[in-house]
C-alpha positions as CSV (number, residue, x, y, z in Angstrom):
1,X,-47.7,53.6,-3.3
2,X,-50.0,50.4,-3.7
3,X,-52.5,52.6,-5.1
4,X,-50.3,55.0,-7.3
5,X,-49.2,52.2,-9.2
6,X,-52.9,50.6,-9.9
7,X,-53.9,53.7,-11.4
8,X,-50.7,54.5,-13.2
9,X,-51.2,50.6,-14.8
10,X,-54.5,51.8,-15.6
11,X,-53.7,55.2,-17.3
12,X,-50.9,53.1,-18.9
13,X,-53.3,50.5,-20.0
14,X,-55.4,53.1,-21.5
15,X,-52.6,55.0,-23.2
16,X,-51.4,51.6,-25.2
17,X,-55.6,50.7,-26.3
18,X,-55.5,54.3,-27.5
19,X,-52.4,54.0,-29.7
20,X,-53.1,50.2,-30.7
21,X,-56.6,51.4,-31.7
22,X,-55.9,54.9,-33.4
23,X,-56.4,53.9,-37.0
24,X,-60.3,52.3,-36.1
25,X,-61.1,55.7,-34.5
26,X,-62.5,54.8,-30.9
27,X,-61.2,52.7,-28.3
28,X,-64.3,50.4,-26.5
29,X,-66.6,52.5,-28.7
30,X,-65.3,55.3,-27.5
31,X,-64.4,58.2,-29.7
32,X,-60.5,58.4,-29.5
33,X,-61.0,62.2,-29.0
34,X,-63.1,61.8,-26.1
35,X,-60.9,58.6,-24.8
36,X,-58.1,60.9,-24.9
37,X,-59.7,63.9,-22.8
38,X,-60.8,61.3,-20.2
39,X,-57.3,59.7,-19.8
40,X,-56.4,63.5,-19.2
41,X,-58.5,64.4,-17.0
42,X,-58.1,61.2,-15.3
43,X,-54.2,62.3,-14.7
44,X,-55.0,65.1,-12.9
45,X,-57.8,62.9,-10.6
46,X,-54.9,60.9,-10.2
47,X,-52.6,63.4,-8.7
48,X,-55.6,64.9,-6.8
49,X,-56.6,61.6,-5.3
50,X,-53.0,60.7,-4.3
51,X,-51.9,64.0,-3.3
52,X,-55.0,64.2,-0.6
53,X,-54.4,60.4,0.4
54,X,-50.9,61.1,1.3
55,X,-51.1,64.3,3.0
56,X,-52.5,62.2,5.9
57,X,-55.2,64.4,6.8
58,X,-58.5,63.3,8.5
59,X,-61.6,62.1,6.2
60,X,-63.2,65.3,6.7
61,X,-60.2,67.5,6.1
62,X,-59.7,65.2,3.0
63,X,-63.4,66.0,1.9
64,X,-63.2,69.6,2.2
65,X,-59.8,69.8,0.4
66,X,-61.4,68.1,-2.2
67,X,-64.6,70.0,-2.4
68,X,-62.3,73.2,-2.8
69,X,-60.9,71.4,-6.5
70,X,-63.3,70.3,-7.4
71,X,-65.0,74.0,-7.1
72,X,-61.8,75.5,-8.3
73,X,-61.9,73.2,-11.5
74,X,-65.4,73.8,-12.3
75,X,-64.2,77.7,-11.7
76,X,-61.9,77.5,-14.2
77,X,-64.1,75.5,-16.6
78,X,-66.7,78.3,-16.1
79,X,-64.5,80.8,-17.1
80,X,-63.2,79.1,-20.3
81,X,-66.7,78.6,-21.3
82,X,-67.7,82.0,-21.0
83,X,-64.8,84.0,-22.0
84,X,-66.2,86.1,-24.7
85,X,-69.1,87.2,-22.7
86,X,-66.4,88.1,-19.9
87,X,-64.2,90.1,-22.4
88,X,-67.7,92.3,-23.6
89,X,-67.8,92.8,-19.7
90,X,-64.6,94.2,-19.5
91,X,-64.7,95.9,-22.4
92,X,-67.8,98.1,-21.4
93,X,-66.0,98.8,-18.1
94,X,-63.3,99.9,-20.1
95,X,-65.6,101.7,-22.4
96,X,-67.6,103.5,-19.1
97,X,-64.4,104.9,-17.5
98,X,-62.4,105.7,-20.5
99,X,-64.9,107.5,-23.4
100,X,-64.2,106.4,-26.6
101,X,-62.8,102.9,-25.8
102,X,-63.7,100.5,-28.5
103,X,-65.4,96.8,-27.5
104,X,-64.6,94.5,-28.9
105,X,-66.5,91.1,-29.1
106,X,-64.7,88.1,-31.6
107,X,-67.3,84.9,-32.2
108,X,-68.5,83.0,-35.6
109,X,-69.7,85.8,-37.0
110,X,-66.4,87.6,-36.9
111,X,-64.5,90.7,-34.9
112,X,-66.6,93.2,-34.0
113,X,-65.7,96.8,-32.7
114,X,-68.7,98.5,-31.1
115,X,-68.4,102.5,-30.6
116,X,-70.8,104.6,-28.5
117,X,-71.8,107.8,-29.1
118,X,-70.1,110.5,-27.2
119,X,-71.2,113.3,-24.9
120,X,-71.4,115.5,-28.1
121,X,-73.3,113.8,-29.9
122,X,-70.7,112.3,-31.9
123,X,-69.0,108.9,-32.5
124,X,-64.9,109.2,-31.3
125,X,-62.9,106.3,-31.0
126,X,-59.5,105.8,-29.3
127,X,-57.4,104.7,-32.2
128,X,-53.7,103.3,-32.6
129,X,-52.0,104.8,-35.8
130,X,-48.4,103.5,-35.9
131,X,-48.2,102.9,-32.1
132,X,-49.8,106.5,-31.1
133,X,-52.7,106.4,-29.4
134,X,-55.1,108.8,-31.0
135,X,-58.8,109.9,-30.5
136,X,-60.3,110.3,-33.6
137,X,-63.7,110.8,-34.7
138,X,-65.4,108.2,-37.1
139,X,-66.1,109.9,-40.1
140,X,-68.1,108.7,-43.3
141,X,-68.2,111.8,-45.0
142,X,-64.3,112.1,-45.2
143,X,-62.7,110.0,-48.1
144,X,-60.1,109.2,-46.4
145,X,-58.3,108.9,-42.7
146,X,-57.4,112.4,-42.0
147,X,-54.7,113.4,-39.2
148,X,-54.1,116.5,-37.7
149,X,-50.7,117.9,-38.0
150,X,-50.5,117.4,-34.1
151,X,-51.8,114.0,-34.1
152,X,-49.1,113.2,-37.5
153,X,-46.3,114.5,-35.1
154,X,-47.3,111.8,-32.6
155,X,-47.3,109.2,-35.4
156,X,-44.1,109.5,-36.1
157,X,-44.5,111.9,-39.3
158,X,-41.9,114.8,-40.0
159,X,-44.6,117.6,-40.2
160,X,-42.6,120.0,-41.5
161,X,-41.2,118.2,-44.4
162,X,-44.6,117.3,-46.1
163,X,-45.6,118.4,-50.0
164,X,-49.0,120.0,-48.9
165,X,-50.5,120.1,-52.2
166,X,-53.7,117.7,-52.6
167,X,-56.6,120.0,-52.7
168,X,-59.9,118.5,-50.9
169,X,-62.9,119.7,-50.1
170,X,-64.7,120.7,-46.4
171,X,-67.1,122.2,-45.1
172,X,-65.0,125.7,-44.7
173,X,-63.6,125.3,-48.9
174,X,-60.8,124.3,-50.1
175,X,-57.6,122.8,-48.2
176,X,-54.4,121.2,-49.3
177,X,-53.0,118.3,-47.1
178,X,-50.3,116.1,-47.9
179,X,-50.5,112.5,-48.7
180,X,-48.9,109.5,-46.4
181,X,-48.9,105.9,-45.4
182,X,-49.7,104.5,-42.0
183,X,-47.5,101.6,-41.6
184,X,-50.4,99.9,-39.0
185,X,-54.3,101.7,-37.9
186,X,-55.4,99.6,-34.7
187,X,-59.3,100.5,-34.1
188,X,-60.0,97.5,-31.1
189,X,-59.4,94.1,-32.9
190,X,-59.6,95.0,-36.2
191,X,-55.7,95.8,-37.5
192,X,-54.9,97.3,-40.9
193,X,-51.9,97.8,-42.9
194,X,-50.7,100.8,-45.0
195,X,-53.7,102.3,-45.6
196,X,-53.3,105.9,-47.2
197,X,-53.7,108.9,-44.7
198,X,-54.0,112.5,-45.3
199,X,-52.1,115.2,-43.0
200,X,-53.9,118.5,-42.6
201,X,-51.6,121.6,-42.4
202,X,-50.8,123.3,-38.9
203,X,-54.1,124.6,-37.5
204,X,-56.1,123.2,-39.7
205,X,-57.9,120.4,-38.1
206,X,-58.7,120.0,-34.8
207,X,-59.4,116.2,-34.8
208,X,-58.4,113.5,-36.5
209,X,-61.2,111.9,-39.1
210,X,-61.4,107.9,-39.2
211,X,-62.6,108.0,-43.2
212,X,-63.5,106.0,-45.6
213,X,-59.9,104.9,-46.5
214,X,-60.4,102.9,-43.3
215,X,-63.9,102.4,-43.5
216,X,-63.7,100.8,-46.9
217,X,-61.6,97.7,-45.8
218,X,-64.4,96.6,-43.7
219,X,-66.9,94.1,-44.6
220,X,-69.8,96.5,-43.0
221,X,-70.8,98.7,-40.4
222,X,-74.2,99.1,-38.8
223,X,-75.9,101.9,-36.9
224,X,-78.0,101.3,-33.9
225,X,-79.2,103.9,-31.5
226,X,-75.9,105.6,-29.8
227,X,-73.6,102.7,-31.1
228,X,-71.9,102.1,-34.1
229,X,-70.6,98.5,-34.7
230,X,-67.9,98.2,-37.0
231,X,-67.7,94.9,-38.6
232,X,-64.3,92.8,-39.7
């Protein structure tokens, strides 16, 4: 108890020379940032420390114990520190069992979404129009996003009450498709709001198109190799 109450006069002593001496900036020359952070992390030596010499174990014990939290602190530290890099890692995993999975990496330079080429040869993403999940293939020579009537169904559009009568052109002539709104497109990180889609009558489409109505609302995307890195 002797000993709980020296360090708590401490910390307290501490806390006060930080509040007396927040207008200067530092406290002893210390930044008041970094003062701050080591009367935090002084707390929880605090409780460790106490915690171990009241648990009445043997020196040895009491070393191990504390090797552990130490270990388990750095642990944690690591994992802070690298985070980003562990996300990519679990994104890829993601990416390797599911095709299609988009990864995506957020640092200074912004969101990134990073696509790999499929099996055939092209790029398919698993996007999230509305809530659906859809897999969709990443189309720059479409104008615009372009669902299937099957994949509008699952979007939460009423097919069957459409005005199909916007004339565009493919690579089998002319088609009419009606013209909606997505209320959300999710593509990894990068989230956009009504953004103008186009529904393709029954049997018309087999796979949804990503277009340029998507596309456009990026600030660049880049080709490398089998991956296509889509850039918020």
């Amino acid at each position: 108890m002797r000993l709980f109450w020296v360090i708590m006069a401490v910390l307290g002593g501490g806390l006060i020379l930080l509040v007396a001496n927040h207008d200067s900036g530092s406290v002893l020359g210390i930044e008041n940032t970094a003062f701050a952070r080591t009367l935090y992390l002084g707390v929880w030596a605090s409780v460790l420390v106490i915690g171990l010499l009241g648990s009445g174990m043997h020196f040895g014990q009491m070393a191990r114990s504390l090797a552990f939290w130490v270990l388990a602190m750095l642990a944690l530290v690591a994992v802070y520190q690298y985070r980003y890099e562990l996300q990519d890692v679990a994104a890829r995993i993601t990416a390797g069992l599911v095709p299609g999975s988009p990864i995506s990496l957020a640092d200074d330079a912004g969101a990134r979404v990073f696509v790999d080429r499929s099996s055939g040869g092209h790029f398919e993403v698993l996007a999230d129009i509305n809530g659906a999940s859809l897999r969709m293939l990443i189309d720059t020579g479409a104008s615009s996003v372009v669902l299937s009537a099957e994949d509008a169904l699952r979007s939460g559009y009423d097919v069957q009450a459409l005005d199909f009568r916007i004339p565009v052109s493919t690579a089998n002539g002319i088609t009419m498709v009606a013209a909606v709104r997505a209320g959300e497109i999710r593509v990894g990180s990068i989230i956009r709001h009504n953004v103008q889609v186009h529904v393709a009558q029954p049997g018309r489409l087999a796979q949804s198109l990503l277009g340029m109505s998507f596309i456009n609302t990026l600030s660049g995307f880049d080709l490398r190799g089998d991956r296509i890195i889509l850039r918020d």
